[in-house]
N, C-alpha and C positions, 0 to 999 in steps of 0.2 A: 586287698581291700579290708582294712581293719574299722568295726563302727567303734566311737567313744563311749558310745556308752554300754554294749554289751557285746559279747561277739560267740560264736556260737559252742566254742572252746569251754567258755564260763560257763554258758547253759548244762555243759555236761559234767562238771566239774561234779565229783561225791563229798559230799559232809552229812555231818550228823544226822540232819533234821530228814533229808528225803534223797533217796538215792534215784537217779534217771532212768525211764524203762529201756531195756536192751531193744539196741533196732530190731526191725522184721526186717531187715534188706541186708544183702552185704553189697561188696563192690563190683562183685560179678554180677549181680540182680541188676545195680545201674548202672552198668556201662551196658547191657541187656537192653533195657526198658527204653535206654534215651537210645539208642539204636534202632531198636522199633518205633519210636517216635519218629526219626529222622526219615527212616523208611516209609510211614505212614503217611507220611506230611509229601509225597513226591505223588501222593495217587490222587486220581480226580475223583470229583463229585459225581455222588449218582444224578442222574436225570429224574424229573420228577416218575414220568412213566416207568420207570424201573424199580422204583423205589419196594421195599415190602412193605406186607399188609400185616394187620393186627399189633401184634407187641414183636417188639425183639429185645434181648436183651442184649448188652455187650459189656465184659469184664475186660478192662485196663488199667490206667494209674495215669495220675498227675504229676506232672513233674517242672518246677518252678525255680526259679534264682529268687535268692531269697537277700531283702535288704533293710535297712530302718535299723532298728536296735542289734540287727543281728546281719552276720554279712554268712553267703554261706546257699544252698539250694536246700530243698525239698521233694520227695519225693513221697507219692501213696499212690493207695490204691484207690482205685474208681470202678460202680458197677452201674451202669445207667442204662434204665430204660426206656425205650423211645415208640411212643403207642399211637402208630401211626393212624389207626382208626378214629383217636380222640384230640389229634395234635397236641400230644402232652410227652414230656418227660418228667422222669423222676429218679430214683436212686441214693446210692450213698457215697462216702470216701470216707474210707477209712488208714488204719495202718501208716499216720501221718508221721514219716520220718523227718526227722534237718539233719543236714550234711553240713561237714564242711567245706571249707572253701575249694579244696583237692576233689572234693568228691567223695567224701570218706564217711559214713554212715554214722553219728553220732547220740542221738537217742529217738524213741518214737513217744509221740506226744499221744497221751489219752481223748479220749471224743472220737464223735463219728458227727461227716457234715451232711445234712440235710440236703438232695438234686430235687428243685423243682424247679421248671418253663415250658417252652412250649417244642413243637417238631412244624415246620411251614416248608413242603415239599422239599426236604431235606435238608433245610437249616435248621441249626437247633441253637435256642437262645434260654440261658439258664441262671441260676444262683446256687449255689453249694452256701451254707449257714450252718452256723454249731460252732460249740463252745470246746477248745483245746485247753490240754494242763500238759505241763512241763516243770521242769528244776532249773531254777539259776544255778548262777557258779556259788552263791552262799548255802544251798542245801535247801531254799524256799522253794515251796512249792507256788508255780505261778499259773493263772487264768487269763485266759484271752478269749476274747469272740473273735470266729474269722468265717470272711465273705467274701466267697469268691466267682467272678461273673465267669461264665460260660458261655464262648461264643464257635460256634463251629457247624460241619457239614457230616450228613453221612455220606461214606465214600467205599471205593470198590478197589476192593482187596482181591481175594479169588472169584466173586461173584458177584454178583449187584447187590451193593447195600450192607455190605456186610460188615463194616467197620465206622468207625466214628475217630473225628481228628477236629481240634482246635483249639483258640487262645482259654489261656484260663489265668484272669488277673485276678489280685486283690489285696487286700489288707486285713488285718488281725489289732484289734485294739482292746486294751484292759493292763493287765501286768506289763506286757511285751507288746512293742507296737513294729510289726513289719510290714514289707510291700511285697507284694508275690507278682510274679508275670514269668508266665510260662504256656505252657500248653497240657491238651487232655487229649486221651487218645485211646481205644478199646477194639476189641473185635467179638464179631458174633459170638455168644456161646453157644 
């Protein structure tokens, strides 16, 4: 799947004006990550009585097909916290790579996005917000805003509650316009 108008080859391409940041992943990190995603996504939902109490935290990554100007996946990281005393989340994603289309780790975008929603006896409904920079294929440097929905469950991994699994769609608009849908996935720290 080749886009016309950008594809993610370009985006990495080096010229003068700005060189692209070296990924934080390699290939072995995501064939890792989307693994534990695949795994994670087979376990059930905790029950509400089961659930934990006060804050928990859980460090993971997002990991998405990525389409619009650019064809290709992404992959970061995620740290989200879920306070269950306040039915609130929050958190960050960071470490925002694009791959290409193979799966092959191609630059990491600058920015960190903003987790806030809520926690409702272990569904958890969200928004990730914040502004990425990246390099086209001319050496520009480019801006986007990207918003991404959070929809998912805490679920049970070795023990009750101790992990987090769901969709995680969205869009990026400004320089670069793409579509993200994938999912987000973490475990207790």
């Amino acid at each position: 799947m080749k886009s016309a108008h950008l594809s993610l080859v370009a985006l990495t391409l080096t010229a003068a004006c700005a060189t692209p940041n070296v990924p934080s992943v390699t290939s072995t990190d995501v064939d890792r990550a989307f693994g534990e995603a695949a795994y994670l996504s087979t376990l059930p939902a905790t029950v509400p009585y089961d659930l934990p109490t006060g804050s928990v935290t859980y460090d993971g990554q997002i990991g998405a097909d990525v389409g619009g100007d650019a064809q290709g996946q992404m992959l970061a990281d995620m740290t989200m916290q879920v306070r269950f005393d306040s039915d609130a989340i929050g958190g960050t994603v960071s470490n925002i790579n694009l791959l290409d289309t193979t799966g092959l780790p191609e630059q990491r975008l600058d920015g960190t996005l903003e987790i806030a929603g809520f926690e409702n006896e272990g569904d958890l409904g969200g928004i990730a917000t914040g502004q990425v920079t990246g390099v086209d294929g001319g050496g520009r440097v480019i801006d986007a805003d990207m918003v991404l929905d959070l929809r998912g469950s805490v679920i049970n991994d070795q023990w009750y509650g101790d992990a987090v699994y769901g969709s995680a769609t969205g869009t990026t608009s400004g320089d670069v316009n793409l579509g993200l849908n994938g999912v987000f996935f973490g475990t207790e720290r």
